[in-house]
C-alpha positions as CSV (number, residue, x, y, z in Angstrom):
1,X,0.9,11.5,-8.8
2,X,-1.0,8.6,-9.5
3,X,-1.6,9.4,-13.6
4,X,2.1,9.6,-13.7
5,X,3.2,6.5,-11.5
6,X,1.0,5.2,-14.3
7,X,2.7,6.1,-17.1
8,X,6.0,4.6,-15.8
9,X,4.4,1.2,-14.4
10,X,5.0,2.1,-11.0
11,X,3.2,1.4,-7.7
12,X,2.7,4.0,-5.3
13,X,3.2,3.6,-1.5
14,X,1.2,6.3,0.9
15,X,-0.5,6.7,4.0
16,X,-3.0,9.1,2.0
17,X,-6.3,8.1,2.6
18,X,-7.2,10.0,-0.4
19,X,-5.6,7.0,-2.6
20,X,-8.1,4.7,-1.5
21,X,-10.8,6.5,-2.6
22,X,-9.4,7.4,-5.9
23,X,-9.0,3.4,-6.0
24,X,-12.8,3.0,-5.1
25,X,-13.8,5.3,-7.7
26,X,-12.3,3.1,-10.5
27,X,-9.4,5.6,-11.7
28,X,-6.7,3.0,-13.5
29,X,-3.1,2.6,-11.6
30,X,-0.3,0.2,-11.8
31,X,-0.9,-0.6,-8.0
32,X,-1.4,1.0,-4.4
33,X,0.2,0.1,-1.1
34,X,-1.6,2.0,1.6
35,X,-0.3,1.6,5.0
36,X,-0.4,2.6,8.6
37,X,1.7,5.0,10.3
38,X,4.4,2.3,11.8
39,X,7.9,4.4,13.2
40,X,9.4,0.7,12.9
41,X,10.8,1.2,9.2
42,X,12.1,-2.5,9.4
43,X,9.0,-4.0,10.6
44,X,6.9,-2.3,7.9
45,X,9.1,-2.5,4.7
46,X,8.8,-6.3,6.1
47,X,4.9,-6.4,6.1
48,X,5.0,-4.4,2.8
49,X,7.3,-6.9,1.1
50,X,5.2,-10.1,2.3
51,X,2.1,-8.7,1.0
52,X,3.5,-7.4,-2.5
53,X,5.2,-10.8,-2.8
54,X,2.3,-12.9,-2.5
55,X,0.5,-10.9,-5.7
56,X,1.6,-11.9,-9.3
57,X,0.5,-8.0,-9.9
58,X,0.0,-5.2,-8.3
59,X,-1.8,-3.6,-11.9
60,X,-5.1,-2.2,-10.3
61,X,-4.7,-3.5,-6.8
62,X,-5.2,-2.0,-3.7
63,X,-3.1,-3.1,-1.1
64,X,-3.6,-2.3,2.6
65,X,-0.8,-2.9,5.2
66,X,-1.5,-2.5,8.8
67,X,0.9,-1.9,12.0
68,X,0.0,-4.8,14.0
69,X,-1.9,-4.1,17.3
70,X,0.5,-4.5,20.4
71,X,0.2,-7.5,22.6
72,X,-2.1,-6.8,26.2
73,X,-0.6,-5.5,28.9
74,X,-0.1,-8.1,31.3
């Protein structure tokens, strides 16, 4: 998946672990957004369009976006 998100200049999005080691080991990609489990579609796409906007490229960049932790119970 990743050699051919390459070859059309696209990013890929996952929660695949798997994609952050193949980042690690140097393998070339147009970008990764690795995120957390979040059942808040809003929220994320959110959190996953601040962080890719703040980039002038994703070329070769890992990008890691988290479900933030819930407040403590009072």
């Amino acid at each position: 998946m990743l050699s051919a998100a390459l070859a059309d200049g696209r990013a890929v999005l996952t929660h695949d672990r798997d994609f952050i080691r193949l980042h690690k080991s140097g393998t070339p990609h147009s970008g990764i957004v690795f995120t957390s489990v979040d059942y808040d579609s809003q929220a994320l796409a959110a959190r996953i369009h601040a962080a890719v906007s703040a980039l002038p490229s994703l070329a070769g960049q890992l990008v890691r976006v988290n479900r933030p932790n819930p407040p403590p119970a009072p």
